[in-house]
N, CA, C and O atoms as CSV, one atom per row, in Angstrom:
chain,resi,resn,atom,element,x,y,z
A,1,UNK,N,N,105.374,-21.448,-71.455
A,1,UNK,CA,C,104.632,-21.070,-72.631
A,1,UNK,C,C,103.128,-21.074,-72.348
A,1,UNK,O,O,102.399,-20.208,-72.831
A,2,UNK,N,N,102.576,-22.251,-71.401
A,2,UNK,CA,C,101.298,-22.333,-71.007
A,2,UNK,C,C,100.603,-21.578,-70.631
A,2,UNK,O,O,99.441,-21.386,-70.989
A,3,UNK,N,N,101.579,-20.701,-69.377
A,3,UNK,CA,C,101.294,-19.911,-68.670
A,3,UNK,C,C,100.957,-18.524,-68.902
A,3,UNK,O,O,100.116,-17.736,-68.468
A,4,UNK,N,N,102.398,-18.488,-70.170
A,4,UNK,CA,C,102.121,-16.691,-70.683
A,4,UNK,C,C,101.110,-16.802,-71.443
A,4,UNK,O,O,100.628,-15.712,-71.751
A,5,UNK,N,N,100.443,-17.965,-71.996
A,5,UNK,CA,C,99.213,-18.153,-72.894
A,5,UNK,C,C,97.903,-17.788,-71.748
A,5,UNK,O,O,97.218,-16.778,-71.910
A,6,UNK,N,N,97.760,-18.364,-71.052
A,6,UNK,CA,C,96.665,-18.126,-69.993
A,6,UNK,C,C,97.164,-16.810,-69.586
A,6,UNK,O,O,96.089,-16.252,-69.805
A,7,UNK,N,N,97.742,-16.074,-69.268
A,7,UNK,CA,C,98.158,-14.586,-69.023
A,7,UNK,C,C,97.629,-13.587,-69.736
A,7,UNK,O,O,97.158,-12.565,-69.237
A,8,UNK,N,N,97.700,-13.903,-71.219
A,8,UNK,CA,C,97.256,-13.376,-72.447
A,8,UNK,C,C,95.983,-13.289,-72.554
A,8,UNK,O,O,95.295,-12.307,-72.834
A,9,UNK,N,N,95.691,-14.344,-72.322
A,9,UNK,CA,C,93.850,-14.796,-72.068
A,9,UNK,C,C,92.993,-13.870,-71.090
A,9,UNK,O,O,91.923,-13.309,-71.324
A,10,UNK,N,N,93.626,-13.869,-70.135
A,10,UNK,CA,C,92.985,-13.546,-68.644
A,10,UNK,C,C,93.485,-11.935,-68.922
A,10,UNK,O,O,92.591,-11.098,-68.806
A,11,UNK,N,N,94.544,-11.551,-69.199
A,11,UNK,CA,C,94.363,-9.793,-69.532
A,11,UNK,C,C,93.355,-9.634,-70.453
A,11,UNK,O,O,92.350,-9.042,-70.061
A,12,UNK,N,N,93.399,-10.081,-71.746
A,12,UNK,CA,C,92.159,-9.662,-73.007
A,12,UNK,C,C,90.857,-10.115,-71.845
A,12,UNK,O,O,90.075,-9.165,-71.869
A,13,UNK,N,N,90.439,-10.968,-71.055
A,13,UNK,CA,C,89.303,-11.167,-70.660
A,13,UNK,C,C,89.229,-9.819,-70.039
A,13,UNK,O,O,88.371,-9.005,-70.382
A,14,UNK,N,N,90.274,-9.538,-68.972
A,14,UNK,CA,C,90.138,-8.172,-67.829
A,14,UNK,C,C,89.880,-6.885,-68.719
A,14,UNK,O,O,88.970,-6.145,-68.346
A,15,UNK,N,N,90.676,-6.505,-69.996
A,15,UNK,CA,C,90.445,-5.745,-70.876
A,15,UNK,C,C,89.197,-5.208,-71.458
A,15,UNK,O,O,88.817,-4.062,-71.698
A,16,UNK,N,N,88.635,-6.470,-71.626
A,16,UNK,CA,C,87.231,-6.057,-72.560
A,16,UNK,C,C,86.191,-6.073,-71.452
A,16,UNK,O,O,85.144,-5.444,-71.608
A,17,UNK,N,N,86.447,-6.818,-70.249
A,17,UNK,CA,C,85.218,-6.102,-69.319
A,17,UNK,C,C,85.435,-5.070,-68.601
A,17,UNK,O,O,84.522,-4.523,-67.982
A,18,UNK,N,N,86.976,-4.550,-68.572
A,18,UNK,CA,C,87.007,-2.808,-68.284
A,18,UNK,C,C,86.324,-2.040,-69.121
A,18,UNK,O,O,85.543,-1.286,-68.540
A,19,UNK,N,N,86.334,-1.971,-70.104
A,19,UNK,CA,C,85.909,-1.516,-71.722
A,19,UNK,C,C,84.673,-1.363,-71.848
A,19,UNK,O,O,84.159,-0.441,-72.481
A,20,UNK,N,N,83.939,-2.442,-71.132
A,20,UNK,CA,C,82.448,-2.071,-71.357
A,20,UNK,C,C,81.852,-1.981,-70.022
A,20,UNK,O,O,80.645,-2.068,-69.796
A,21,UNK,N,N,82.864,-1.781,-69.064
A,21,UNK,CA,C,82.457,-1.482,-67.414
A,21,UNK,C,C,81.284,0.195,-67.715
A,21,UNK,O,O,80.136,0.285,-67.278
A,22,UNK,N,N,81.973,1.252,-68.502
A,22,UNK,CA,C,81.276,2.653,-68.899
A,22,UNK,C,C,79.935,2.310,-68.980
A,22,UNK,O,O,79.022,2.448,-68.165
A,23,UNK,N,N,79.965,1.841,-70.097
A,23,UNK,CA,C,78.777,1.594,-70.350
A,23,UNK,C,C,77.505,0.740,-69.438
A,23,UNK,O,O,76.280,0.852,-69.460
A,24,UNK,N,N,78.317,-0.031,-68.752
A,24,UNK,CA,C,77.060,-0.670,-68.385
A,24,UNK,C,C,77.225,-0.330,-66.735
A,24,UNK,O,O,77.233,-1.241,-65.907
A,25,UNK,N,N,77.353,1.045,-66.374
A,25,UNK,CA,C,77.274,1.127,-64.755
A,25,UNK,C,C,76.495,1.520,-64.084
A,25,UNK,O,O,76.711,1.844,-62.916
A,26,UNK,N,N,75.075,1.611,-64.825
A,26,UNK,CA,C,74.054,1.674,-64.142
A,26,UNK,C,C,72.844,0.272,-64.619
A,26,UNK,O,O,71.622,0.352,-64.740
A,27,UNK,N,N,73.568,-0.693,-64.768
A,27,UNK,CA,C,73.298,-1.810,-65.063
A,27,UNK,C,C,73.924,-3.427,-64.292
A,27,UNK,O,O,74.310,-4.296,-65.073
A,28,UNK,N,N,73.956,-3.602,-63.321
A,28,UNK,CA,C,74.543,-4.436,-63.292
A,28,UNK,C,C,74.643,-5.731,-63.538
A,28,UNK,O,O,75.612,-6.461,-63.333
A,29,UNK,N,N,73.284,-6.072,-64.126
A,29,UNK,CA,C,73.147,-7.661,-64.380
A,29,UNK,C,C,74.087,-7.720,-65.447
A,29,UNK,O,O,74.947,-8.601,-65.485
A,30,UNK,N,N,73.974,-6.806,-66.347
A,30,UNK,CA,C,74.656,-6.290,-67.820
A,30,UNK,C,C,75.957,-6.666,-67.945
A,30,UNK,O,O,76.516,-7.130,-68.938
A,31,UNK,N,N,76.665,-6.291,-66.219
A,31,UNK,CA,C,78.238,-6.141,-66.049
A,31,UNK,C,C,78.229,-7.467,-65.940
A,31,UNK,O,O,79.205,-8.128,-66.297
A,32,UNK,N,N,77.111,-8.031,-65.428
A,32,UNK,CA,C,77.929,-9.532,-64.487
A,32,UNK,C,C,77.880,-10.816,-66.095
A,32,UNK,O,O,78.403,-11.930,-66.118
A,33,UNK,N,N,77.080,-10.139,-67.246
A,33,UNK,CA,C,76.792,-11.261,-68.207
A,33,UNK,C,C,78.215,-10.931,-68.720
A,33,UNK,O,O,79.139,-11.709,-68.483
A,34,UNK,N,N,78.405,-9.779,-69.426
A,34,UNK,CA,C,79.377,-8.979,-69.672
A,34,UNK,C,C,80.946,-9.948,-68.881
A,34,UNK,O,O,81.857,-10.249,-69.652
A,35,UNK,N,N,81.042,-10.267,-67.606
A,35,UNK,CA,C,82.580,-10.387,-67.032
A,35,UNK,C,C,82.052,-12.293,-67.094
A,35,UNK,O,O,82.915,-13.153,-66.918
A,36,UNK,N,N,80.816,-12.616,-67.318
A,36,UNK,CA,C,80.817,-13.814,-67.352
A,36,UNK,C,C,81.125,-14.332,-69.088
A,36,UNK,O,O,81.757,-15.315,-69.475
A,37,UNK,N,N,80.553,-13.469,-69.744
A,37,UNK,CA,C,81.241,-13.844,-71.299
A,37,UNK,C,C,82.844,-14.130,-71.555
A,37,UNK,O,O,83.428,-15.049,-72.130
A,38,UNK,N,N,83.328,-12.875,-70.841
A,38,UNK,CA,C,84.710,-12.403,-71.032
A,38,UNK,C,C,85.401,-13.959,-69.879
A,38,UNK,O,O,86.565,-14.349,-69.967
A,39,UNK,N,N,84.909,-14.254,-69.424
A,39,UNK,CA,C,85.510,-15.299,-68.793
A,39,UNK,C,C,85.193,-17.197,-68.976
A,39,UNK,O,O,85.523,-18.350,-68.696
A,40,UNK,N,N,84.238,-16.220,-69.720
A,40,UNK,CA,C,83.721,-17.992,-70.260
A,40,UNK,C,C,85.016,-17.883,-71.537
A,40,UNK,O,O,85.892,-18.747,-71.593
A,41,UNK,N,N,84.988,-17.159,-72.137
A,41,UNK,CA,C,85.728,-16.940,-73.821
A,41,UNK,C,C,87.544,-17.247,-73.246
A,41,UNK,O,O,88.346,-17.983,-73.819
A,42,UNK,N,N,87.764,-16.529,-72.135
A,42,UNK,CA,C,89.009,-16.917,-72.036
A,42,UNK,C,C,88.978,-18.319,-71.502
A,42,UNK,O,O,90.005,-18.953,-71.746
A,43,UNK,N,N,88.069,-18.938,-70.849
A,43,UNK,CA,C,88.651,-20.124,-70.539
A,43,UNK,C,C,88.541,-21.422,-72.017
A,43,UNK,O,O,89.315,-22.379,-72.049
A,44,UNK,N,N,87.999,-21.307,-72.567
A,44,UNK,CA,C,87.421,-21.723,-73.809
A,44,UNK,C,C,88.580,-21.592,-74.822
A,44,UNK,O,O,88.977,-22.604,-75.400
A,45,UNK,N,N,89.073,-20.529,-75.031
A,45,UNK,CA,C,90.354,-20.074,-75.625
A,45,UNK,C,C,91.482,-21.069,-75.340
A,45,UNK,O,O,92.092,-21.718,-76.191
A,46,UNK,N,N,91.678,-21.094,-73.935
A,46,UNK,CA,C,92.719,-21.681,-73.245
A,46,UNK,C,C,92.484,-23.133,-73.245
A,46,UNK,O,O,93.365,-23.829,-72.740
A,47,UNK,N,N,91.389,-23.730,-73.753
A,47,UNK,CA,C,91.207,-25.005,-73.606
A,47,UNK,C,C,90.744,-26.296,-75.053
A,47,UNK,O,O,89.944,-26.155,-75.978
A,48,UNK,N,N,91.867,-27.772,-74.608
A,48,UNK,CA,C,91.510,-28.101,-75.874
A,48,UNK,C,C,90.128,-28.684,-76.165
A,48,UNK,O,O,89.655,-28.751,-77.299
A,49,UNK,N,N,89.573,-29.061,-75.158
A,49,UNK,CA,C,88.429,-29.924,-75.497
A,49,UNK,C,C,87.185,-28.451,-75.052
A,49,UNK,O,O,87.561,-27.657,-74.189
A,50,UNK,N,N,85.842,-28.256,-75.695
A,50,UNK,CA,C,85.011,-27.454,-75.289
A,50,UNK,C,C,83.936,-28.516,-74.877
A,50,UNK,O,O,82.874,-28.184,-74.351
A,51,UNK,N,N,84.290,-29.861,-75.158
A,51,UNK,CA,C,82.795,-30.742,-74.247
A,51,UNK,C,C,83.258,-30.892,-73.113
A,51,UNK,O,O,82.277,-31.318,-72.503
A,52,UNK,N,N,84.511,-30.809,-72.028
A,52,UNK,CA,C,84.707,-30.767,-70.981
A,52,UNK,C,C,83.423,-29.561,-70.068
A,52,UNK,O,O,82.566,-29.850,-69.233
A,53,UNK,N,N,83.730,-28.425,-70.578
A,53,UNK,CA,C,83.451,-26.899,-70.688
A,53,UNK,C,C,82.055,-27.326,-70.297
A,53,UNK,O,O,81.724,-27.454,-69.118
A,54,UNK,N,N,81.174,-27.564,-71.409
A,54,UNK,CA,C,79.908,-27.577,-71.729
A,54,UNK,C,C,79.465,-28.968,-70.516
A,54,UNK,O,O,78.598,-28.575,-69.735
A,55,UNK,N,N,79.731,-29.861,-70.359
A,55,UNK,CA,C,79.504,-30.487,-69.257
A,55,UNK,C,C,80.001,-30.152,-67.982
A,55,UNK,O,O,79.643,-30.774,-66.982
A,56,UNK,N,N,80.814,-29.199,-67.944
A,56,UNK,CA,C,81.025,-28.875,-66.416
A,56,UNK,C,C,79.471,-27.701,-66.325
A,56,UNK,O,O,78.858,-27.670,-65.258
A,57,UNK,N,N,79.095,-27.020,-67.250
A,57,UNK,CA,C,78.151,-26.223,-67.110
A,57,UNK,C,C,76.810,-27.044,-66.780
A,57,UNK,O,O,76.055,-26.653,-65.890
A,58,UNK,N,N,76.536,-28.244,-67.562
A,58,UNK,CA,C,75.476,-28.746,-67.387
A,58,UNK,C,C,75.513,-29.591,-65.803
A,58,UNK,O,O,74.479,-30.003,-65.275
A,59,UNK,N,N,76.703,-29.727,-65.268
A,59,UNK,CA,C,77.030,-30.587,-64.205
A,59,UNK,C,C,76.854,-29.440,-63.241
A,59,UNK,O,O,76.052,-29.736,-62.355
A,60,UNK,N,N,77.259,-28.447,-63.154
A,60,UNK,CA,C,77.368,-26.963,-62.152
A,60,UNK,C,C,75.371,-26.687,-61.865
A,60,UNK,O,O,74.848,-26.444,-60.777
A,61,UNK,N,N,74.776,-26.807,-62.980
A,61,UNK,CA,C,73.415,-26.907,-62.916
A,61,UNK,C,C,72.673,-27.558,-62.006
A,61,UNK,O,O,72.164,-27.128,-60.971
A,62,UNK,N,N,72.650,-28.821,-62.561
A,62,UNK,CA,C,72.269,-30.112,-62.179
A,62,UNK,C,C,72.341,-30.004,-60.781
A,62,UNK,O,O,71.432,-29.838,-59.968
A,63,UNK,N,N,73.612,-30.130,-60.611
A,63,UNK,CA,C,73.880,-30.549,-58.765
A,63,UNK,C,C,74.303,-28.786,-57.673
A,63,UNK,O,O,75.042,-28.563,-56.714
A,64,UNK,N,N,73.337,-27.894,-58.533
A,64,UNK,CA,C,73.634,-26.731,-57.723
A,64,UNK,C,C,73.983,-26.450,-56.423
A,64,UNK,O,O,74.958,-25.861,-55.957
A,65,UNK,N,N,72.388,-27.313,-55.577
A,65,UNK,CA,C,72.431,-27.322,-54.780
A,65,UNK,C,C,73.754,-28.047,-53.420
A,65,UNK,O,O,74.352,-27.578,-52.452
A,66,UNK,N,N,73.678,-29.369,-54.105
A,66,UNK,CA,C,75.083,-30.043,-53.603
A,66,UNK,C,C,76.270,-28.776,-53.581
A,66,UNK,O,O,76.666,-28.198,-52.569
A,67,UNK,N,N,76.736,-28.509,-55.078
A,67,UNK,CA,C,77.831,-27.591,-55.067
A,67,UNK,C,C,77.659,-26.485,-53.924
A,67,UNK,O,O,78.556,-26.172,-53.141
A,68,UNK,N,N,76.773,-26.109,-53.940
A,68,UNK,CA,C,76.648,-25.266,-53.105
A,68,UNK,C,C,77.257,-25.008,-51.412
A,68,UNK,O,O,77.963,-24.223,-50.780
A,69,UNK,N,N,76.344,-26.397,-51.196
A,69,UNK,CA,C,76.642,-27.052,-49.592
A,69,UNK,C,C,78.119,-27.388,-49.607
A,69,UNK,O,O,78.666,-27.165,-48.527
A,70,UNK,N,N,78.997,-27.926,-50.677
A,70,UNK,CA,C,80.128,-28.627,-50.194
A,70,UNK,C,C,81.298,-27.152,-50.248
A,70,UNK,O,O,82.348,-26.935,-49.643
A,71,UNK,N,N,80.495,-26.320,-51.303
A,71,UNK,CA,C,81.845,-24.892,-51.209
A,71,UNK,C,C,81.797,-24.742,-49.591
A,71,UNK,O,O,82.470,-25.251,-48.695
A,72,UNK,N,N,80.922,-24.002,-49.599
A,72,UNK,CA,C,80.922,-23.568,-48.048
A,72,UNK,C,C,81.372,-24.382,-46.829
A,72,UNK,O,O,81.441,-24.003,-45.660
A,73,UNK,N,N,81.658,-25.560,-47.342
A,73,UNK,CA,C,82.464,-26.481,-46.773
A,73,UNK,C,C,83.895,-27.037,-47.045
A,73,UNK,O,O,84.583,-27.875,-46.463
A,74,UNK,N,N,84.089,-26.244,-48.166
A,74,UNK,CA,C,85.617,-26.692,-48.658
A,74,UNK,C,C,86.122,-28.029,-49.764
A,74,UNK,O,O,87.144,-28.225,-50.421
A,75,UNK,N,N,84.993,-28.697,-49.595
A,75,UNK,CA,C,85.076,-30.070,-50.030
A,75,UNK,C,C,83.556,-31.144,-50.475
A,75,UNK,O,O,82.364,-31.098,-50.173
A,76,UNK,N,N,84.329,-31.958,-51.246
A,76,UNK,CA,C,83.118,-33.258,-51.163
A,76,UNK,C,C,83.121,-34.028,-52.484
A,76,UNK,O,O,84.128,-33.877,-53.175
A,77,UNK,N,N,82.302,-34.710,-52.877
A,77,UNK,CA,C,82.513,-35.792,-54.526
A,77,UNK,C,C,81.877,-34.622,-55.260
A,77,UNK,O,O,82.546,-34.223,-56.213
A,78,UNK,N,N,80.948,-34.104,-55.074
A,78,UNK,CA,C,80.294,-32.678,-55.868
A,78,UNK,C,C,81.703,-31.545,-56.567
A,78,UNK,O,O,81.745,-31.060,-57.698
A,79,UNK,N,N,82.262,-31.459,-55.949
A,79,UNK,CA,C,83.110,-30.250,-56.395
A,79,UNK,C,C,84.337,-30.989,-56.335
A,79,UNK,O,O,85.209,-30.178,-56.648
A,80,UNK,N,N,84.845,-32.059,-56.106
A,80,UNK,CA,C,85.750,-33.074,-56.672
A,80,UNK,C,C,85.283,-33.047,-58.311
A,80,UNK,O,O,86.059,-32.638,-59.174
A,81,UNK,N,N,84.222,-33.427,-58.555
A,81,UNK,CA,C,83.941,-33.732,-60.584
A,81,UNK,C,C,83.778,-32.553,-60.937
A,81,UNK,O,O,83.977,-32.362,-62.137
A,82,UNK,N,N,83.375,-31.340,-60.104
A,82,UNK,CA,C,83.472,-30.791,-61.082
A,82,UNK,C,C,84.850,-29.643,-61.103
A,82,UNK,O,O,84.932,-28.594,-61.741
A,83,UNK,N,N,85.791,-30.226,-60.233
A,83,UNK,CA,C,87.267,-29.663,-60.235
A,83,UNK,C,C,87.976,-30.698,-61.583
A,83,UNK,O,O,88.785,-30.194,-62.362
A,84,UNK,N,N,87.597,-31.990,-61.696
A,84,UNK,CA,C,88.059,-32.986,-62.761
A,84,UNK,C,C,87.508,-32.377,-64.097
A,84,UNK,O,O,88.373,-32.162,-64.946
A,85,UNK,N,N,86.142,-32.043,-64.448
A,85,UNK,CA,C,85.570,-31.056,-65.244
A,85,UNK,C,C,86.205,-30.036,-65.820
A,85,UNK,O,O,86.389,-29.977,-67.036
A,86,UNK,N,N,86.560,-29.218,-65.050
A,86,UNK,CA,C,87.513,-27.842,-65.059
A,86,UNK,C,C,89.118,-27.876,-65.620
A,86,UNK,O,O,89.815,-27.067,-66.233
A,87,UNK,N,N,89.348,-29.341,-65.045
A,87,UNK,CA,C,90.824,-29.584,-65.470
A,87,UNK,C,C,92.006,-28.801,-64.373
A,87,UNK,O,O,93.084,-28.220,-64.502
A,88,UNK,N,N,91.115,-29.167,-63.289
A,88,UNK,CA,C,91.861,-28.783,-61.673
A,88,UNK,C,C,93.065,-29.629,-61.500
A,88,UNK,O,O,92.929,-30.800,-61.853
A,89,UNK,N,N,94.341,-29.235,-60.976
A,89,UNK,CA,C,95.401,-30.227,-60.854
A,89,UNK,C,C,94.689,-30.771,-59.423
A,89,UNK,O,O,94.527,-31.983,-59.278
A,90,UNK,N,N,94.278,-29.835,-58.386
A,90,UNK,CA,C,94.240,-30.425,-57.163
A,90,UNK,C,C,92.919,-29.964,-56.783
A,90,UNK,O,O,92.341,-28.901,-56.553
A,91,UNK,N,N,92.625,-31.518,-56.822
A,91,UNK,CA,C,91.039,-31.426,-56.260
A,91,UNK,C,C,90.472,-30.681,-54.842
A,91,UNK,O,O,89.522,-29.910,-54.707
A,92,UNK,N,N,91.557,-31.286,-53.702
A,92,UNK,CA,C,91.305,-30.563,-52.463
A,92,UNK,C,C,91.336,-28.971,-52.163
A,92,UNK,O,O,90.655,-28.245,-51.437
A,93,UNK,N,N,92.498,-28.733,-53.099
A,93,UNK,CA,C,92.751,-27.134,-53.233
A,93,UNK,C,C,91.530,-26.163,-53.768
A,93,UNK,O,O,91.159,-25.094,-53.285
A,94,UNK,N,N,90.936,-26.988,-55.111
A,94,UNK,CA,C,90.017,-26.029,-55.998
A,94,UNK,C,C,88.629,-25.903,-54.890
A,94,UNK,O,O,87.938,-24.911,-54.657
A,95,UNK,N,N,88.524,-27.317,-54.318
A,95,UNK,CA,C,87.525,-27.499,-53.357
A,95,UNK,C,C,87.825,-26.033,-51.507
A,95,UNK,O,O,86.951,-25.304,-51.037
A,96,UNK,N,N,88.960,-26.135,-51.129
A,96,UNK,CA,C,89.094,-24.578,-50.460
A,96,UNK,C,C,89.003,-23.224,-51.039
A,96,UNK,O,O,88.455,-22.272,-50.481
A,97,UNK,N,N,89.697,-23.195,-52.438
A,97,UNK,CA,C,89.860,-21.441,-53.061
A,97,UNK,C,C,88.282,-21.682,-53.201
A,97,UNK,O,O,87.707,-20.717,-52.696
A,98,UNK,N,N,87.113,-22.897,-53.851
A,98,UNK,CA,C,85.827,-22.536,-53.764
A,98,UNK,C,C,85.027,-21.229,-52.731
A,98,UNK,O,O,84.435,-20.163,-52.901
A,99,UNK,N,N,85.656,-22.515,-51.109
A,99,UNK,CA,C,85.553,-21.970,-49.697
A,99,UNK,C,C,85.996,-20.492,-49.379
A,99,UNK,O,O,85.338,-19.856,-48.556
A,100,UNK,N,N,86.765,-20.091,-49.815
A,100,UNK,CA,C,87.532,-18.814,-49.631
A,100,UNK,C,C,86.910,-17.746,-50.700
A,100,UNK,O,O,87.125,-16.535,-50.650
A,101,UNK,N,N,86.118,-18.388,-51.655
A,101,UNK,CA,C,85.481,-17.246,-52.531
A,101,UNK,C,C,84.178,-17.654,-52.802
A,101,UNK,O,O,83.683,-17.641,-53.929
A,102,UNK,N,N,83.340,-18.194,-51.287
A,102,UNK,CA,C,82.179,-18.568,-51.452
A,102,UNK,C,C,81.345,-17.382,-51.586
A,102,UNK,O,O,80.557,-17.533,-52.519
A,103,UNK,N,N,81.221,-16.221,-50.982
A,103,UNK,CA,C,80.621,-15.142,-51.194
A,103,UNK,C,C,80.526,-14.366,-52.464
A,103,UNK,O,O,79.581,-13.593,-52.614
A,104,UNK,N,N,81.425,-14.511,-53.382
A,104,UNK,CA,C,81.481,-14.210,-54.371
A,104,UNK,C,C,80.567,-14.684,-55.748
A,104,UNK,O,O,79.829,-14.258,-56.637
A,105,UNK,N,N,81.493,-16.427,-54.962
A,105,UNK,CA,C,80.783,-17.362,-56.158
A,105,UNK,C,C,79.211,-17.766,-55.796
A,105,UNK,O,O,78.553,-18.381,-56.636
A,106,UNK,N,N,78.502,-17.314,-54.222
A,106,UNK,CA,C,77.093,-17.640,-54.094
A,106,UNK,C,C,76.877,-16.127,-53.677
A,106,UNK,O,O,77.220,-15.883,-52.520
A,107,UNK,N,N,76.375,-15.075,-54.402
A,107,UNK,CA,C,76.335,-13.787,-54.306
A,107,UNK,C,C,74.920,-13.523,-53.610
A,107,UNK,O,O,74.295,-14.568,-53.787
A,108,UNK,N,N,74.381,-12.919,-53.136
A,108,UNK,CA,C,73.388,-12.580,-52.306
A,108,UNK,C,C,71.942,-12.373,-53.091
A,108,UNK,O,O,70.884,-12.915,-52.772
A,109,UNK,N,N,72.130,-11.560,-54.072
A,109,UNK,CA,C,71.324,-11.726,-55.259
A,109,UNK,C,C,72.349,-12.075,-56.596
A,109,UNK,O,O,73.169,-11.371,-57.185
A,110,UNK,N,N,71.851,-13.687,-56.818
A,110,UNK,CA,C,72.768,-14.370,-57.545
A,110,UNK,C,C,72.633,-13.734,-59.143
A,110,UNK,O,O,71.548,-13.315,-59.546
A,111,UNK,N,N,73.322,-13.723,-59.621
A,111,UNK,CA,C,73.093,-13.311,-61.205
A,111,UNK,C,C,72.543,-14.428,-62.043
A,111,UNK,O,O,72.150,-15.408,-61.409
A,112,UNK,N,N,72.464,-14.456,-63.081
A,112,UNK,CA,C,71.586,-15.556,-63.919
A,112,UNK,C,C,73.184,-15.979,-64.530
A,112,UNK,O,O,73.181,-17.123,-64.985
A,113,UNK,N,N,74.210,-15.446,-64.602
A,113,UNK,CA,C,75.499,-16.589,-65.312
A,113,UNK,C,C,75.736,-17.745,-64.393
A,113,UNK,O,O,75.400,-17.624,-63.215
A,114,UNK,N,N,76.298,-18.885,-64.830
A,114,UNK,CA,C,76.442,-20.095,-64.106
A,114,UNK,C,C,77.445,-20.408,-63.481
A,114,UNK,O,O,78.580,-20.305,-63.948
A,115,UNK,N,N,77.178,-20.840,-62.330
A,115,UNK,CA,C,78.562,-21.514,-61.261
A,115,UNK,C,C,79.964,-21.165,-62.067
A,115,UNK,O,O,80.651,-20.194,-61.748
A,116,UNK,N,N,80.288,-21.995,-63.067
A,116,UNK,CA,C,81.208,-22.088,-64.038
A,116,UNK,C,C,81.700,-20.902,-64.621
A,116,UNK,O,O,82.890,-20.799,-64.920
A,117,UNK,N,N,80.564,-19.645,-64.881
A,117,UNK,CA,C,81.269,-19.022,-65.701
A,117,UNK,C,C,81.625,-17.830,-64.161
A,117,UNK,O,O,82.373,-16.869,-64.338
A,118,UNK,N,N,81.236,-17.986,-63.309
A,118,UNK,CA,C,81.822,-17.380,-62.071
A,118,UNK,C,C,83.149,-17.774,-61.722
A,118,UNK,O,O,84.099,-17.091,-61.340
A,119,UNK,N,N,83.032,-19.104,-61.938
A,119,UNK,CA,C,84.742,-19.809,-61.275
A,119,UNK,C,C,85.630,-19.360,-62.228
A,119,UNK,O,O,86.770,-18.953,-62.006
A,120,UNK,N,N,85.006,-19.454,-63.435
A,120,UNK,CA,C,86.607,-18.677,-64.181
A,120,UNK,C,C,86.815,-16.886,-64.673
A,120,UNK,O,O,87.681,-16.177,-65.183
A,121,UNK,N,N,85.516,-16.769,-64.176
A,121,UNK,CA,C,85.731,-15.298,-63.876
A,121,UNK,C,C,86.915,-14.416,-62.637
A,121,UNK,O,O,87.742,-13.508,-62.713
A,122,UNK,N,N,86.569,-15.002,-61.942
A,122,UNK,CA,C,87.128,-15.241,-60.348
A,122,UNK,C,C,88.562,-15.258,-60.518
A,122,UNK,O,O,89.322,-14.302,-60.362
A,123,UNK,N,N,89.009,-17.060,-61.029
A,123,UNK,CA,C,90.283,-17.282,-61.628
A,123,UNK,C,C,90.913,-16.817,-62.477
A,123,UNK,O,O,92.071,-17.212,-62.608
A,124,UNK,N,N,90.372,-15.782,-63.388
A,124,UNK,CA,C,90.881,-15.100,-64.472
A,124,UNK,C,C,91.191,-13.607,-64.362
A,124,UNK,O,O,91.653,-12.948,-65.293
A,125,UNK,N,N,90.800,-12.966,-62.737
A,125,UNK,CA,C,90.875,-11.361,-62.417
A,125,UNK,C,C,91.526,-11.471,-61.315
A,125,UNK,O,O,91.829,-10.465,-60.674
C-alpha cells in the first residue's frame, strides 16, 4: 500500500514537471526550481512528520560542505544524519546511491534548490 502510495506521488511529481518542461526550455534555472518543487511536494506528501523535512533542509545547508566531501566518498556521520533525516532504511546504502549520483546531486553550475530537494528529485524520477 506504501509503495503504490509513493508511486502515485513520484508519477504526479514526474507529471507536472513534464507539463511545465514547454514552457520553461529556454530557461533552465526555471526547470530545476520547477523539478525541485515537484519533488519537494511529493516527498512532503509521502511523509508524516514535515519537521523531519524542514531540518534535513536546514541540516543539508549548514554542513554543505562536509556533505559534500563525504558523497564523493560514499560515506561518513554527515550523510549518516542526514540519511536518519530523510527516513533512510540504510544508512550505508543512501551514503553510496549519494556516490553514484554525485554529479548530479553536485552539478557543475549548481542551481539555487537545496541538497534535499535534489535527493528527492533524483529518488522520485
Amino acid at each position: 500500500m506504501i509503495r503504490l502510495r509513493h508511486a502515485a506521488i513520484a508519477a504526479a511529481a514526474s507529471l507536472s514537471t513534464l507539463a511545465a518542461t514547454p514552457a520553461l526550455a529556454y530557461d533552465s534555472h526555471d526547470f530545476t526550481t520547477t523539478a525541485s518543487t515537484a519533488g519537494t511536494t511529493a516527498y512532503i506528501v509521502g511523509r508524516a512528520n514535515d519537521d523531519d523535512f524542514a531540518a534535513a533542509h536546514e541540516f543539508a545547508h549548514s554542513q554543505r560542505v562536509a556533505l559534500r566531501r563525504e558523497a564523493a566518498s560514499g560515506g561518513g556521520e554527515h550523510i549518516d544524519s542526514l540519511a536518519d533525516l530523510l527516513g533512510a532504511n540504510d544508512n550505508q546504502a543512501f551514503g553510496h546511491w549519494m556516490q553514484r549520483h554525485y554529479s548530479a546531486l553536485y552539478p557543475a553550475h549548481p542551481a539555487e534548490a537545496n541538497l534535499v530537494d535534489r535527493i528527492v528529485t533524483l529518488q522520485h524520477s
